[in-house]
C-alpha positions in Angstrom: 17.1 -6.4 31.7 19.4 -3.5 32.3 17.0 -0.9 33.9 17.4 1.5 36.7 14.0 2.1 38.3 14.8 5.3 39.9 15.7 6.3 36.3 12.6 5.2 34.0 9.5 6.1 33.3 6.3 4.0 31.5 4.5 5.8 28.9 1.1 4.7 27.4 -0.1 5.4 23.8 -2.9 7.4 22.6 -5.0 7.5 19.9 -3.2 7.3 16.3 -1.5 4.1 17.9 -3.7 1.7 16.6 -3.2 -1.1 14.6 -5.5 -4.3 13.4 -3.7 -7.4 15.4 -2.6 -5.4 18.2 -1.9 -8.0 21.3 -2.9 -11.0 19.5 0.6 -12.2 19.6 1.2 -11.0 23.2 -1.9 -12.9 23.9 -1.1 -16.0 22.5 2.6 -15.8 24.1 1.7 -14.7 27.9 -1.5 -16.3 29.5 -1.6 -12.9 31.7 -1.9 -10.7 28.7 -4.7 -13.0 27.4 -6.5 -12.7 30.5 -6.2 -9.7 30.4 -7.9 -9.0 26.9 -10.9 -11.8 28.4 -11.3 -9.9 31.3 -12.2 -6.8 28.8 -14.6 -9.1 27.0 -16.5 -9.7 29.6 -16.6 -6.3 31.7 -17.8 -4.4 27.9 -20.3 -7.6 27.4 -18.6 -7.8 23.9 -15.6 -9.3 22.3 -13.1 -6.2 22.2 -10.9 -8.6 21.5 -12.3 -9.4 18.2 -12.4 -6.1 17.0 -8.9 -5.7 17.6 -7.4 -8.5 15.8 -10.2 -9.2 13.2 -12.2 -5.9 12.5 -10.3 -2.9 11.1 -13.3 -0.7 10.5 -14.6 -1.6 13.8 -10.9 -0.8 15.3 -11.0 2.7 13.9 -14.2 3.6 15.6 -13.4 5.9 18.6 -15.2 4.7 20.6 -13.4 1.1 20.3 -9.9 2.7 19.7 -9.9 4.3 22.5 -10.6 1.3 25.0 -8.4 -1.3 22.4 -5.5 0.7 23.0 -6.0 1.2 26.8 -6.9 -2.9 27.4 -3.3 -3.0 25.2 -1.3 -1.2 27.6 -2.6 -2.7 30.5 -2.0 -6.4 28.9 1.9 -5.4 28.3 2.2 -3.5 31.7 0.9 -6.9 33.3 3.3 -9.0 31.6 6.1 -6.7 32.3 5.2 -7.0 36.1 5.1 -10.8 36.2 8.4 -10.9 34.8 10.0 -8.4 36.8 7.6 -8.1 39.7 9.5 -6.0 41.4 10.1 -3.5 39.3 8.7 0.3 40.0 9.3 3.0 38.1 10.4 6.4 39.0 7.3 7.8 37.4 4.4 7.3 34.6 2.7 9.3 32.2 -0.1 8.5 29.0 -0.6 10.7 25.9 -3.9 11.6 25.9 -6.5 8.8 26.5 -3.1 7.2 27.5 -3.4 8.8 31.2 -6.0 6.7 31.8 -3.8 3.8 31.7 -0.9 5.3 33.5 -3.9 6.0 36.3 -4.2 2.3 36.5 -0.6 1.4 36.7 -0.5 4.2 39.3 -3.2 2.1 41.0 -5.4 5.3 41.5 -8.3 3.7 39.1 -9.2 0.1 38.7 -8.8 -1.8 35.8 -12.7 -2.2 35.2 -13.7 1.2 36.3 -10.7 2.1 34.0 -12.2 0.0 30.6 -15.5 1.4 31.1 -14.3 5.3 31.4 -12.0 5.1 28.7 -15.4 3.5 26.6 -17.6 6.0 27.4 -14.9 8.7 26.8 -14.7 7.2 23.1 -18.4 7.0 23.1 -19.0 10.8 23.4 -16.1 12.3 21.6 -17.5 10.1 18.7 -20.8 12.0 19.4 -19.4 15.0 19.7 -18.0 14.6 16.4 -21.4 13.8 14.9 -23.1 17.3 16.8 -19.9 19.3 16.3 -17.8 18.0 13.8 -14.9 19.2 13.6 -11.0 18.1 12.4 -7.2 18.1 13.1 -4.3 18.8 11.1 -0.5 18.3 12.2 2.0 21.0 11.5 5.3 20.3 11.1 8.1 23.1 11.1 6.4 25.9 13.3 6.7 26.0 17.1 3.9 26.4 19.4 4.1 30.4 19.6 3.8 31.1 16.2 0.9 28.3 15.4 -0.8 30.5 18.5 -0.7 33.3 16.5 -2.1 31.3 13.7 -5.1 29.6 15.6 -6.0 33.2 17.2 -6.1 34.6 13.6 -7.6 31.6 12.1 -10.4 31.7 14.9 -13.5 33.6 14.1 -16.7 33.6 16.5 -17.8 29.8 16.8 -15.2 28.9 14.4 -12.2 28.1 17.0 -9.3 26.5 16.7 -6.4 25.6 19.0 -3.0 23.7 19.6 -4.5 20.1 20.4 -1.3 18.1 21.2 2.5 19.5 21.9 4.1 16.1 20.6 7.6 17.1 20.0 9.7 20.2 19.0 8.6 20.7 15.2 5.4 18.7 15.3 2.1 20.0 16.8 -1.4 19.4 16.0 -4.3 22.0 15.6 -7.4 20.8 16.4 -11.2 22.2 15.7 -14.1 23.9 13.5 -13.5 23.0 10.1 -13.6 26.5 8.5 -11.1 27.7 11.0 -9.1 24.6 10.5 -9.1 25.5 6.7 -7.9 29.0 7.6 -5.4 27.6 10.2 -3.7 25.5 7.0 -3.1 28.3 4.5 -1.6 30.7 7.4 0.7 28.0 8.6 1.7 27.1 5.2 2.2 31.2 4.3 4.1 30.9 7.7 7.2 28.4 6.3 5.6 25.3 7.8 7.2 22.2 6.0 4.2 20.7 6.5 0.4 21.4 7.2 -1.8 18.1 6.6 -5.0 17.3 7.2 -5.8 13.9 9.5 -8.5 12.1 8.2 -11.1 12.5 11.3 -13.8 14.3 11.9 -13.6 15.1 15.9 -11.5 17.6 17.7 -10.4 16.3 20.4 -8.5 19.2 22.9 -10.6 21.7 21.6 -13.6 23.7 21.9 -15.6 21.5 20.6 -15.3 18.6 23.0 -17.8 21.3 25.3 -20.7 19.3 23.9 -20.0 16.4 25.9 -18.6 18.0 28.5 -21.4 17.4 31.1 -21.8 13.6 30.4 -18.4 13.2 30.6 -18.1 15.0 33.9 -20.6 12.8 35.0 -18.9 9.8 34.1 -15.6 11.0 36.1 -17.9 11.8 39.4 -19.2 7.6 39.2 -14.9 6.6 39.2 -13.9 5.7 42.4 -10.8 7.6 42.4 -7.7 7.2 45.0 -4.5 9.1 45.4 -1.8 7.5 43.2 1.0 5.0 43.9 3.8 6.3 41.8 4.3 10.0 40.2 1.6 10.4 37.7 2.4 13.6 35.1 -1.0 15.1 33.6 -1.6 15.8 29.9 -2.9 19.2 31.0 -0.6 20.6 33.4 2.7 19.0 32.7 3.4 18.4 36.5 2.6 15.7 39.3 -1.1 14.6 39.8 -1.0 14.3 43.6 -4.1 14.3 45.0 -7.4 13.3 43.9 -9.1 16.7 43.2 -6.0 17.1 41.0 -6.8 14.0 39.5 -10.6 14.4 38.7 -9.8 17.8 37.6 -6.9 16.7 34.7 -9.4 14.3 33.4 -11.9 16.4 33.4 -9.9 19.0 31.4 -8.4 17.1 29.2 -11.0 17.1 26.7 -10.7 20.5 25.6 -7.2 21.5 26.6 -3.4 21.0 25.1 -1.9 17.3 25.6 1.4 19.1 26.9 3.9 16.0 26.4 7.0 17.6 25.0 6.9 19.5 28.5 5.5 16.3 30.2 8.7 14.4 28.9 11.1 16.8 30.1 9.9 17.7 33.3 10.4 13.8 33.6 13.9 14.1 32.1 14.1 16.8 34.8 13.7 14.6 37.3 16.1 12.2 36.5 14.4 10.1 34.0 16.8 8.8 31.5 14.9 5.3 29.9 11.3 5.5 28.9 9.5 2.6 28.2 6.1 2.7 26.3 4.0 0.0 26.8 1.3 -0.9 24.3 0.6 -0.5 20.6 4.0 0.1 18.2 6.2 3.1 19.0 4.9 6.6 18.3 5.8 7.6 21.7 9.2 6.9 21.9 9.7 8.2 18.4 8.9 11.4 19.5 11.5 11.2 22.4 14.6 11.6 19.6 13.1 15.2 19.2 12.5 16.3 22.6 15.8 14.9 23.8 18.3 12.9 22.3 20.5 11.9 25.5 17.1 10.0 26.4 16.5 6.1 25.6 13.1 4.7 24.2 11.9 0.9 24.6 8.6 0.0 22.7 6.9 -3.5 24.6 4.1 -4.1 23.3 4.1 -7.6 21.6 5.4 -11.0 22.6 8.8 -10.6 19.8 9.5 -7.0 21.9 9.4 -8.5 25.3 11.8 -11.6 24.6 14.2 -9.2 22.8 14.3 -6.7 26.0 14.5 -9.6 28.7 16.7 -12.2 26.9 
């Protein structure tokens, strides 16, 4: 392993990231990982596990995605710190319900207070789907200032949309009230996009609509014992440092209905030195997105038993 600490970051997948099969194989290589994905089991009262590797339908369901992919980052994490214990990196960051995980790694949540969060987060944007359904539609082609416009115009009363998640340079996703989201499509398309597609799901997330569960949600964040983080943690919602734990309730908090900023999250990383990013967990949409935000940047996907005997051979 040819790393410099002081220069890398870990990154942790959100949702999109999902695959049936996810971290069988790192299970079955690295007893760690699979006590990891036990430990899960038992903390839900269910076989997670199961879902993941057996149950695609089940998989897809938010409110198991959501926790699959987190108990998948932690598993790899874990087996990259038994293999290279002593190993910190400069900082960490996780798109989206990703954050969660790099909150763990930044030992500022626990593991189990961590699972059961990032389940009932899953839980009650699936609900909010079902009392204010809603949908997403990535752009490609158009840069945030001009899809602005477009959501602004495409918004009328109730019917809100909004930039969801700042992926890269030339890819963005609008998230929100169907009608609007229709509206949002034609304008974007009128406006050169190369691209405007529908995703197939019918929440929101990081938009308006994520008010209904607001509360519960809240309330869920105030039962997390939360403690001031061990390494540099950079927020979806903010782009910057999470260092204290006001700041850190208060992301999480927001997050629901605000803007995943990651192409600024990345480069106020790359600001700081950061020159390797390593994404730990399911396949590699993260550091895919690094080759548009900044080329002179390296990506490492670990997230399955073939990936980690490549990297440390």
């Amino acid at each position: 392993m040819d790393l410099n600490p002081q220069k890398t970051a870990f990154l942790f997948p959100g949702q999109g990231s999902q695959v049936l099969g996810m971290g069988s194989e790192l299970s079955s290589k690295y007893p760690v990982a699979r006590a990891t994905f036990e430990e899960a089991d038992q903390i839900l009262g269910f076989s997670l596990s199961n879902i993941m590797w057996e149950k695609e339908d089940g998989l897809n369901d938010t409110a198991n995605t959501q926790p699959a992919l987190f108990v998948h980052s932690i598993a790899a994490w874990r087996v990259f710190s038994e293999i290279a214990p002593e190993f910190e990196p400069a900082s960490v960051a996780g798109h989206s319900l990703g954050e969660l995980s790099a909150l763990v790694v930044g030992k500022s949540i626990s593991f189990e207070d961590g699972l059961r969060l990032v389940r009932r987060r899953g839980e009650l944007m699936r609900h909010a789907g079902e009392i204010a359904p809603g949908g997403m539609a990535a752009i490609l082609g158009l840069d945030i200032p001009v899809l602005e416009k477009i959501c602004a115009e495409a918004s009328e009363g109730d019917e809100a949309i909004q930039v969801a998640n700042d992926n890269c340079p030339g890819q963005v996703v609008i998230s929100g009230a169907k009608p609007a989201l229709k509206r949002a499509l034609t304008l974007a398309t009128e406006a050169g996009a190369r691209r405007a597609l529908p995703l197939a799901v019918s929440i929101a997330p990081h938009s308006s609509l994520m008010s209904a569960i607001q509360a519960e949600f809240d309330e869920a964040v105030e039962n997390v014992e939360i403690r001031e983080a061990s390494l540099l943690v950079v927020g979806n919602v903010g782009a910057k440092p999470l260092s204290i734990i006001a700041e850190i309730e208060a992301d999480l908090r927001a997050q629901l209905t605000s803007r995943v900023r990651w192409t600024e999250s990345i480069q106020y990383m790359i600001s700081q030195g950061v020159e390797t990013f390593v994404e730990l967990g399911s396949r590699n949409v993260l550091t895919g997105l690094l080759r548009r935000i900044d080329r002179g940047v390296k990506g490492i996907p670990l997230g399955e038993a073939k990936d980690f005997e490549k990297f440390f051979s």
